[in-house]
N, C-alpha and C positions, 0 to 999 in steps of 0.2 A: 459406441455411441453413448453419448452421456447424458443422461437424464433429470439429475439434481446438478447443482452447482451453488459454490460460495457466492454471492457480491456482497463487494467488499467497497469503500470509498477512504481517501484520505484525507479527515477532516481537521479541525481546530486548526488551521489556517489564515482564517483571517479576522480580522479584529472588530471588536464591536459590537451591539447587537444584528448589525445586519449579518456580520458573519455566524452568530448562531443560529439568526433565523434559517440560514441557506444550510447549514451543519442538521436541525431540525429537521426537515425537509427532505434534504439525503437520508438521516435514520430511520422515516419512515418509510427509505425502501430497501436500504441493503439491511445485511444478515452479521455484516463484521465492519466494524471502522478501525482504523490507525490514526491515533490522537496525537499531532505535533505538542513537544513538549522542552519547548525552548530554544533549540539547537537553531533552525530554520524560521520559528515563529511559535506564536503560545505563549500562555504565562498561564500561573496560576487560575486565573476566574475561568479561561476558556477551558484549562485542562477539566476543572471540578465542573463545569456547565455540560462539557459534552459528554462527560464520565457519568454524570446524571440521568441526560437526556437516554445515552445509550443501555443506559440499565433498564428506565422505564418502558422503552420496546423492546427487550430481549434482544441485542443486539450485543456480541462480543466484544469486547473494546481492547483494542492492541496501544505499546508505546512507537511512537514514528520518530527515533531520531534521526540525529543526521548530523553532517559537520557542523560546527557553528559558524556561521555564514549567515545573517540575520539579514544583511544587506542582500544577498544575492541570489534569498531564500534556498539555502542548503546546496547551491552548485558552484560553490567552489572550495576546493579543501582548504588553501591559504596555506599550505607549505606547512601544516600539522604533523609530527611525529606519532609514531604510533601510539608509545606511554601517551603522550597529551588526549591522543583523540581519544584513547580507553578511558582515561579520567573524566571528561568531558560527553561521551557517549554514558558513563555509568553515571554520573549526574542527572541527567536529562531521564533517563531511568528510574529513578530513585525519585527523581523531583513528581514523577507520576504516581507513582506508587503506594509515594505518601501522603497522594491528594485524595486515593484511591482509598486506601487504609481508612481516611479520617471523613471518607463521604459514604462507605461503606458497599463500594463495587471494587470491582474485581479486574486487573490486565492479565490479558487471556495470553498474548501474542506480543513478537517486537517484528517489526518491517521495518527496515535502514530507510529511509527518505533518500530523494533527488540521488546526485552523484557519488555519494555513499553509495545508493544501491548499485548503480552500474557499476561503480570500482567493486566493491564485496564479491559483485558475482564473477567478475575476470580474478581476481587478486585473491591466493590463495591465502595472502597473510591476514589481510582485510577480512575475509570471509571467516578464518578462525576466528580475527579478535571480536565478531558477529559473533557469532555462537558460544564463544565463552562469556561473551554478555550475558546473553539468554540464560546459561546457567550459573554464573555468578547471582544473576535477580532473581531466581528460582522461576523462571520463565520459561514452560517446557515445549513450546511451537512457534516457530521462527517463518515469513512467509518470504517467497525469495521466487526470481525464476527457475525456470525448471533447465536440469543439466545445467547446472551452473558450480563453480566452486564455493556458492553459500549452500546449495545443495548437497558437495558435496562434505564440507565444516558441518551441517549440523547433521547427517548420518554418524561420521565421526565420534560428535559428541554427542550422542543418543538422543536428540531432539526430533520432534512432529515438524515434520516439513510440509508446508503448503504451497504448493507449485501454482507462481502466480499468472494470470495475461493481464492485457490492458485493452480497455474496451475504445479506450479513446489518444493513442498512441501511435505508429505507425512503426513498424519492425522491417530492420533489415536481414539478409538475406540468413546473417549468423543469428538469428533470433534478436540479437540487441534491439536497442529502440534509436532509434532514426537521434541523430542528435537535434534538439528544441532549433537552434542553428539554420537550419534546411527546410525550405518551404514544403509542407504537409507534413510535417511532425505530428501536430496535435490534432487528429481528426475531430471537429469540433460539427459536422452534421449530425444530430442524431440517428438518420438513416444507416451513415456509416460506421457510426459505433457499434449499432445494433444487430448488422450484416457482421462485422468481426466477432462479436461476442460469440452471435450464431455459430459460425466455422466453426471459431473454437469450441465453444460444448458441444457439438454434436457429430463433427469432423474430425475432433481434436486438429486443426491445422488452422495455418492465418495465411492470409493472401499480403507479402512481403514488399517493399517500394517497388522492387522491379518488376510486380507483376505475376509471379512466381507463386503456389503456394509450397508450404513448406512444412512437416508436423512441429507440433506443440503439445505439452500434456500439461491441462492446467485443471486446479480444483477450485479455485477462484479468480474472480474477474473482478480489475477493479476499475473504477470511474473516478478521476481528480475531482475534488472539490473546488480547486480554483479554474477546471476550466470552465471558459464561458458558458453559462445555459445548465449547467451543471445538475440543480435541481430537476428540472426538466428531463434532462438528459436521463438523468437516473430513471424516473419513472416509466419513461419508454424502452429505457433498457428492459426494465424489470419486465414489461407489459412483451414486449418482444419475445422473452423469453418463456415465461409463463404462455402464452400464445402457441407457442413448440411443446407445448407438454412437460416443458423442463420447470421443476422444485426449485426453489429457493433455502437452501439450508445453508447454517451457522460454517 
């Protein structure tokens, strides 16, 4: 049974100030973010805006790439080669890093965004060229599902693996995520983000489309920033959990 637990949210997503205000808002409740950095969405002012904001609450701040796919926000590769997508994933790396450098915080972490991540974690070539990112950027905790082959890429490469759930997701029976496609993908009640989250930290298990549950070993839990209610969502997550006696740690 587990006691403490990460949340974590995927923020610098969407543009503008309303998007920061909602990225705000999320920081003041999770413990770790992942800052989209170009690939998917982001540019400069949001990467240095949420790199800021998540300093000022002691919050971790990871990079979120992902294929570049600006249009279809990260879900779809577009028939990318591996050299291209290394070249292109270590940009989007570098492009944070250096925003990090010159605002004076720190990327703790790299999480692959959207269809990056579900390919990484089936595809073991994917998954190395994940984790020789992470160590090329001197980036030494890669967040990934768990039993997966990005799990098993950064054992390999001596990296801090963070075994991730999804608080607001829906999983199929092989642990995957319901593809977005299929009606109840995105659990977007707060109720039922906050009954999965539950399972998982204190069950370790998720109750599966079919109804089934089935184990999971997670160390952090994360909540979208683009799905609806989002902010909200967070909060009750947090209050849910704190409620069970369960910490909130980095």
């Amino acid at each position: 049974m587990t006691r403490s637990i990460c949340l974590n949210a995927d923020i610098g997503e969407l543009p503008g100030e309303a998007g920061r205000a909602l990225d705000h808002a999320i920081l003041d409740v999770v413990s770790r973010c992942s800052i989209a950095c170009g690939g998917h969405a982001g540019d400069a002012e949001s990467m240095a805006e949420t790199l800021r904001m998540a300093k000022a609450r002691g919050v971790l701040a990871g990079a979120h790439p992902s294929y570049a796919d600006r249009e279809g926000f990260g879900r779809s590769r577009n028939n990318v080669s591996l050299p291209q997508l290394a070249l292109s994933l270590k940009e989007q790396v570098a492009s944070l890093l250096a925003i990090a450098a010159a605002t004076d915080t720190q990327v703790r972490h790299i999480k692959p965004h959207g269809t990056l991540y579900n390919d990484a974690a089936r595809d073991g070539e994917l998954a190395t060229l994940t984790a020789a990112l992470c160590v090329d950027a001197g980036i030494n905790t890669l967040l990934g599902p768990p039993a997966s082959e990005l799990e098993r890429a950064a054992q390999a490469a001596g990296l801090t693996y963070v075994t991730e759930g999804f608080a607001d997701r829906a999983y199929e029976p092989d642990l995957s995520l319901t593809p977005r496609a299929l009606p109840g993908a995105v659990l977007e009640d707060p109720a039922a983000q906050s009954a999965q989250a539950l399972s998982m930290a204190l069950d370790q298990q998720v109750r599966v489309r079919t109804g089934t549950f089935i184990p999971i070993r997670v160390q952090t839990i994360c909540l979208h920033g683009d799905t609806p209610g989002a902010a909200r969502s967070a909060a009750l997550l947090r209050a849910a959990l704190e409620q069970q006696g369960i910490t909130i740690h980095p």
